[in-house]
N, C-alpha and C positions, 0 to 999 in steps of 0.2 A: 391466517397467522396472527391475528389479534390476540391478544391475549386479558382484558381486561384493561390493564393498567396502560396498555399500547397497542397506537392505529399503526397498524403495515398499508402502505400502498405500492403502487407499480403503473407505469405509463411509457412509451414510447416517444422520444425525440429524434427530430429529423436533423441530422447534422449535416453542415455546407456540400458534403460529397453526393447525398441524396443517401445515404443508409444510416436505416431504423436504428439506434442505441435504445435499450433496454436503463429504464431506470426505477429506482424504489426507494423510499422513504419508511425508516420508523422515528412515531415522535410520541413523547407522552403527551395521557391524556387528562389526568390530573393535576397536573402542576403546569405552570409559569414556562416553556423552555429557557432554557440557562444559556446557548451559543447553538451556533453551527457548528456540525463536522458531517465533513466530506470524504467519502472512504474513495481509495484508489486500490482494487485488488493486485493478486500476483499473475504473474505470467501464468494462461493456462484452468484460471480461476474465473468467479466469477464473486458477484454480490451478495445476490437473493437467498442462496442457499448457503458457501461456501461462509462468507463470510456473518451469517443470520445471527450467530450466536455475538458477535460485535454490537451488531446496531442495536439488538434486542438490550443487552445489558448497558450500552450507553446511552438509549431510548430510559431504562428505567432510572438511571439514575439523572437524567431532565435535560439532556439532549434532544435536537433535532436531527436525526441522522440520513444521509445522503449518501446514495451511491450510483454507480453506470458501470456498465459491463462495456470494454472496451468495443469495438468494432472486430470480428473473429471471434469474441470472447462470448462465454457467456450463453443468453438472451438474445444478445446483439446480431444484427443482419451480418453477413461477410463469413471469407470460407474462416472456419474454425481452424483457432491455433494460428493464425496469417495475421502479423505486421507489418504491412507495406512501408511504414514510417513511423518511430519511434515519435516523431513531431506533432503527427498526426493525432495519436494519442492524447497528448500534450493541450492540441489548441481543441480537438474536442472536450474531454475536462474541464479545461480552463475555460467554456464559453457557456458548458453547461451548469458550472460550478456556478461563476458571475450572475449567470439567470435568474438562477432560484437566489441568493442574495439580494438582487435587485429588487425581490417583490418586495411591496408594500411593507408587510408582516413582520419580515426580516432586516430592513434597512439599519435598524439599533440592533440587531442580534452580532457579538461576536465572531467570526468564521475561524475553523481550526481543520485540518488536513491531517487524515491519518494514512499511511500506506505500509501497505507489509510486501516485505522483498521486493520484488520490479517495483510493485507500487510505492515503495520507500525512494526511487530513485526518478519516478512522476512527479511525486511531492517535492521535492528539493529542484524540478526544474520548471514547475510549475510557480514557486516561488522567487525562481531566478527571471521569469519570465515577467510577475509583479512582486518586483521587492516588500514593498510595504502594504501590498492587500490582505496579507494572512495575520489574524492574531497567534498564531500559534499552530508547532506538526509534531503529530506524536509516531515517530520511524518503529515501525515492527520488523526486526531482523533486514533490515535497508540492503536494495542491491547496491552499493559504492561499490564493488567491487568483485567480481568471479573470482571463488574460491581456486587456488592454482591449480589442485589435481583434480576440476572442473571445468576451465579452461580447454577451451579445443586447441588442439594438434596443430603446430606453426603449418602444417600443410593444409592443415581442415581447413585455417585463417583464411590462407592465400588463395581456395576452394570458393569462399566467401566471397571474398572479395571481387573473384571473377568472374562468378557464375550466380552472384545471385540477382543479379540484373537481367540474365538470359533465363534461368528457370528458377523464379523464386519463389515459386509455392513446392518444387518439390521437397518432399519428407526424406530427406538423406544424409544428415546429422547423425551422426552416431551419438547415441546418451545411454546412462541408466537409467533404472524405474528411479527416479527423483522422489517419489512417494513413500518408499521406506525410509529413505535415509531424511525426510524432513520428518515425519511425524511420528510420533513414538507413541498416540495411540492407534491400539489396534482396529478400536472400534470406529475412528476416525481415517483412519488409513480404506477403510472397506465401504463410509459413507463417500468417501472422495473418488473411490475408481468404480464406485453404482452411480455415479452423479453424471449425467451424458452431457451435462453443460458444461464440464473441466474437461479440458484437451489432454488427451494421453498420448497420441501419437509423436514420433520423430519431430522434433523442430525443423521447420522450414527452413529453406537455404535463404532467406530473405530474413525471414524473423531470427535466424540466430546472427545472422551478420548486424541487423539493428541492436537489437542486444545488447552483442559484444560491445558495438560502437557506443552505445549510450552508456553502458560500465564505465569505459575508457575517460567517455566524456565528465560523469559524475567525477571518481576518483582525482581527474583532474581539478574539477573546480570546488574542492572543499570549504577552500580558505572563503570562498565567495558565499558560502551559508552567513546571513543575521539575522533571522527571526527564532524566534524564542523555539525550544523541542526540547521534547525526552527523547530518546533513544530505550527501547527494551531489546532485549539480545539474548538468545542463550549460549553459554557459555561452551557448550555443547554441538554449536551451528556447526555445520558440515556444507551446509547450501552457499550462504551466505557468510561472509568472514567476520566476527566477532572484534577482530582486531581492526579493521579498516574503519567499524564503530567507534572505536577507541580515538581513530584517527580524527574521524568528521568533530564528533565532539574536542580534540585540542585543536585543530586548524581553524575549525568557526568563528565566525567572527564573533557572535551572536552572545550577550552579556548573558541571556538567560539560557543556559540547559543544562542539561541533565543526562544521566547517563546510569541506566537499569544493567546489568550484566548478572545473569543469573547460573549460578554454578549445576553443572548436570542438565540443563534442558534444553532443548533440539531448536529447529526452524519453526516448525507451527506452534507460536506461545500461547496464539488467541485462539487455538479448535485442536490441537492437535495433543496436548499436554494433560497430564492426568488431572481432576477437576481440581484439585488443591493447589497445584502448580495454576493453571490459571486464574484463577481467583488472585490469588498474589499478583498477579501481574496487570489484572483487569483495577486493583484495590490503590495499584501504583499509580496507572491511567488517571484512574479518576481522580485521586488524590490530588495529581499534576492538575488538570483542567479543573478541578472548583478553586485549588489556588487561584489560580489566573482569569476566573470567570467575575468576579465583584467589580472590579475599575482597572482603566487598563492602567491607572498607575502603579499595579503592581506587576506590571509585567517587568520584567528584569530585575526586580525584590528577593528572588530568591534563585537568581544565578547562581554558577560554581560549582562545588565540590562535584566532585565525581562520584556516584553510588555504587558499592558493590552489594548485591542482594545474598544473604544465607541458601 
C-alpha cells in the first residue's frame, strides 16, 4: 500500500484481556510530520481498508496517521460484530492511543482524534476520560444520538435489557441494510459488502444494548465537551442525526469549534460520497488541523461562528 510519497504499516497488540488488536499506520515520507491523529472507526468497520482512503490523504498532507480495529471488528481477535463493553473499547483505545504518543519520536508531536459515527461517540468519551490529553477531534457524522425512526422498539429495549446478559452474542436485532441508506456511492456501497472484515450480520443482543446505552450516555453528557473540534455532517444523514450535531456544537463548552454541515450528502462523507463531495470535506479537515498545527496558542483563535457548507 505504499505509494511513494507514504509508508503503510500494520502490527498486532496484546490488550489486558489477552486478545490480538489489529493496528496500522500511514505516515509521510517526505516531510517533517505535522501531529498525531488517531482514527476510531464505525460500528461494524474497520481501519485498514475501510477507512484507507482517510489515512492515505491525511498521511499526504503531513500527518502521522493511527488506527485499531476494535476487538470483534476488523482484523482484531474476538467473534465479529460482538461488543461485550462499550468501555472496553474505550480503555483499549485509550491505552493504545497513549502508547504510541509516548514514544520518543512523538513526545513534541500534537495528538488529534478523528472518529466517524460510533467512532465519533469513542472520541468524545475517550476525551471525557482525559480532559486535556487531546489537542484536538475532528467528529465525522458523530453517534450523539440514534436517529428516532432507528431506534429499537420500546419492547426490543426492554428485550435488551434482559436478555443480553443470558444470550449476548445472539444475532436477533431486527435492522435494515444500513449500507444503502449511509452511502450514496454505488461503487462504495459494493467495495463495503465484498469486504469480509465489515460485519453485515444482525447486531447482537449485547452489542446493540451497549450501543443504545453509550448513545444515551453521549446525548447526555454534551455540555461536558472542551476540547477544540470540527464537526462535518451531511445534511442529508439518515444514520446519524444532523441536528444532535447542532446540539453538541451549542452545549460544548469548548472555546474552539466548528461546525461543517453540508446540504444533500449522506453518512459516509470520507468514502462513501461522490469524489467532489469529498474533497470538500477532506479540504475542510485539513484546513481545520494545519490552523491548529503551528503553536498551541492558537488553539481557541478561531473559535465560533457556526459553518454552513454550499
Amino acid at each position: 500500500m505504499d505509494n511513494g510519497d507514504i509508508k503503510y504499516d500494520e502490527e498486532y497488540v496484546l490488550n489486558a484481556r489477552g486478545i490480538n488488536l489489529f493496528t496500522c499506520q500511514w505516515r509521510p515520507l517526505n516531510s517533517e510530520p505535522k501531529a498525531l491523529i488517531f482514527l476510531c472507526h464505525g460500528y461494524a468497520m474497520e481501519c485498514s481498508i475501510s477507512m484507507r482512503g482517510t489515512g492515505t490523504r491525511l498521511a499526504q498532507a503531513g500527518f502521522i496517521v493511527h488506527g485499531m480495529d476494535y476487538e470483534g471488528h476488523g482484523k482484531s481477535s474476538g467473534l465479529q460484530g460482538y461488543i461485550s463493553s462499550f468501555d472496553d473499547i474505550v480503555v483499549d483505545c485509550s491505552k493504545y492511543f497513549a502508547s504510541v504518543c509516548e514514544k520518543e519520536e512523538y513526545k513534541k508531536q500534537k495528538r488529534f482524534l478523528l472518529g466517524e459515527s460510533m467512532g465519533g461517540a469513542i472520541v468524545l468519551m475517550l476525551h471525557r476520560k482525559e480532559p486535556t490529553f487531546w489537542d484536538g477531534a475532528i467528529l465525522v457524522a458523530p453517534m450523539c444520538k440514534i436517529v428516532e425512526d432507528m431506534k429499537p422498539h420500546p419492547i426490543v429495549i426492554s428485550v435488551l435489557s434482559k436478555l443480553s446478559n443470558v444470550i449476548p452474542t445472539w444475532r436477533i436485532i431486527p435492522s435494515e441494510d444500513i449500507i444503502d441508506r449511509a452511502i450514496k456511492s454505488k461503487e462504495w456501497r459494493e467495495e463495503v459488502r465484498n469486504n469480509h472484515y465489515c460485519y453485515k450480520g444482525k447486531p447482537r443482543l449485547k452489542t446493540g444494548y451497549e450501543i443504545f446505552m453509550a448513545s444515551l450516555d453521549i446525548e447526555s453528557n454534551l455540555d461536558k465537551v472542551t476540547l477544540p473540534f470540527i464537526i462535518v455532517h451531511g445534511g442529508d444523514d439518515s444514520v446519524t442525526d444532523p441536528t444532535v450535531s447542532e446540539a453538541l456544537y451549542t452545549l460544548a463548552e469548548s472555546k474552539d469549534k466548528t461546525l461543517k454541515l453540508y446540504p444533500g450528502m449522506c453518512h459516509a462523507l470520507t468514502s462513501g460520497e461522490p469524489k467532489e463531495n469529498i474533497d470538500i470535506v477532506f479540504a475542510d479537515i485539513i484546513k481545520w488541523l494545519n490552523e491548529r498545527v503551528p503553536s498551541v496558542s492558537q488553539l481557541g483563535s478561531n473559535s465560533g461562528l457556526q459553518e454552513q457548507c454550499c
